[in-house]
C-alpha positions as CSV (number, residue, x, y, z in Angstrom):
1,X,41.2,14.5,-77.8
2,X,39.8,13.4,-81.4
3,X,37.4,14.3,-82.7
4,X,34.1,12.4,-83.2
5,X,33.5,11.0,-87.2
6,X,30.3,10.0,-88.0
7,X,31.2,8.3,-91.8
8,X,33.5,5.9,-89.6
9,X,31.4,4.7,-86.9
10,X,29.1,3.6,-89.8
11,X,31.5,2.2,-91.8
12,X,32.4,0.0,-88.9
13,X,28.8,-0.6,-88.3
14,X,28.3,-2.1,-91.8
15,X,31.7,-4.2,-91.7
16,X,30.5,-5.4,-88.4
17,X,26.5,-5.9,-89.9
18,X,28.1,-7.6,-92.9
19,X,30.6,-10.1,-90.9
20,X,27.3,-11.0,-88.0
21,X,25.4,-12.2,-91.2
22,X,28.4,-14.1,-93.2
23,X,29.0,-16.2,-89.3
24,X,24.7,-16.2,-89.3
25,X,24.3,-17.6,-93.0
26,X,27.2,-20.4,-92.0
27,X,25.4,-21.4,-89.1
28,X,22.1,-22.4,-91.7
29,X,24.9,-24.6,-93.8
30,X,24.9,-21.7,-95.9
31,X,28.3,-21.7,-98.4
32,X,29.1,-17.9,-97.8
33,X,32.6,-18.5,-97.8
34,X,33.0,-19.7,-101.8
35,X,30.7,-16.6,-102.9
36,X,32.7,-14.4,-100.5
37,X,35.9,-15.3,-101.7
38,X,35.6,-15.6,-105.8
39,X,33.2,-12.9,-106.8
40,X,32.7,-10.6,-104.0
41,X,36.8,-10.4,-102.8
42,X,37.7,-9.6,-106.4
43,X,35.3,-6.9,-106.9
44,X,34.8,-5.2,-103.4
45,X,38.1,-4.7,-101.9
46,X,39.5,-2.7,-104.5
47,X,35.9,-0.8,-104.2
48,X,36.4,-0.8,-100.9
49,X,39.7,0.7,-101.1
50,X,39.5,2.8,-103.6
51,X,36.2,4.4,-101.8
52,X,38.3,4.5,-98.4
53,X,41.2,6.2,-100.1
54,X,39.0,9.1,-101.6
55,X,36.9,9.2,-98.6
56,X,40.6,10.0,-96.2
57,X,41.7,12.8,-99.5
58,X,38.2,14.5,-99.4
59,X,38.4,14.5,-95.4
60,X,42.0,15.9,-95.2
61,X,41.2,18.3,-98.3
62,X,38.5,19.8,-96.1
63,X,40.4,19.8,-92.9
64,X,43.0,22.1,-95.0
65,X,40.8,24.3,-96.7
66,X,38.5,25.0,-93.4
67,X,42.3,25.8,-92.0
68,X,43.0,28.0,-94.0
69,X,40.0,29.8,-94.0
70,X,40.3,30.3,-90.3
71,X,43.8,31.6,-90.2
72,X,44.3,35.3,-90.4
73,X,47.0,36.9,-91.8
74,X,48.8,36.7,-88.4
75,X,47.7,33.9,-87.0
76,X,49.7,31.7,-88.8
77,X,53.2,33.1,-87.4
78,X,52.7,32.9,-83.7
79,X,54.9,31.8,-81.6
């Protein structure tokens, strides 16, 4: 079974925080939408994806160094 990430149950817990007030502030008349779309869309997505892209090469650098450091010299040709 998979194991249990912290970092992405909070980054779904601020994307779900963040996309409850944008439907909130529209309920009040409120022009998210325009702001949302021509300043914060041009700066945070590549933010976003840059962050989510260094976040997965940190994780999987990890993963392979903590595996390597648990392998013996025999344990890695078992069969």
């Amino acid at each position: 079974m998979a194991e249990y990430k912290k970092g992405s149950s909070l980054a779904w817990g601020i994307v779900l925080i963040v996309i409850g007030g944008i439907f909130l502030l529209h309920q009040f008349n409120i022009d998210v939408w325009h702001f949302f779309w021509q300043s914060l869309w041009r700066l945070a997505v590549p933010l976003i994806l840059i962050l989510w892209g260094a976040s997965k090469l940190w994780l999987g650098l990890k993963e392979r160094n903590e595996r390597s450091q648990t392998q013996g010299p025999d344990k890695g040709h078992e069969i």
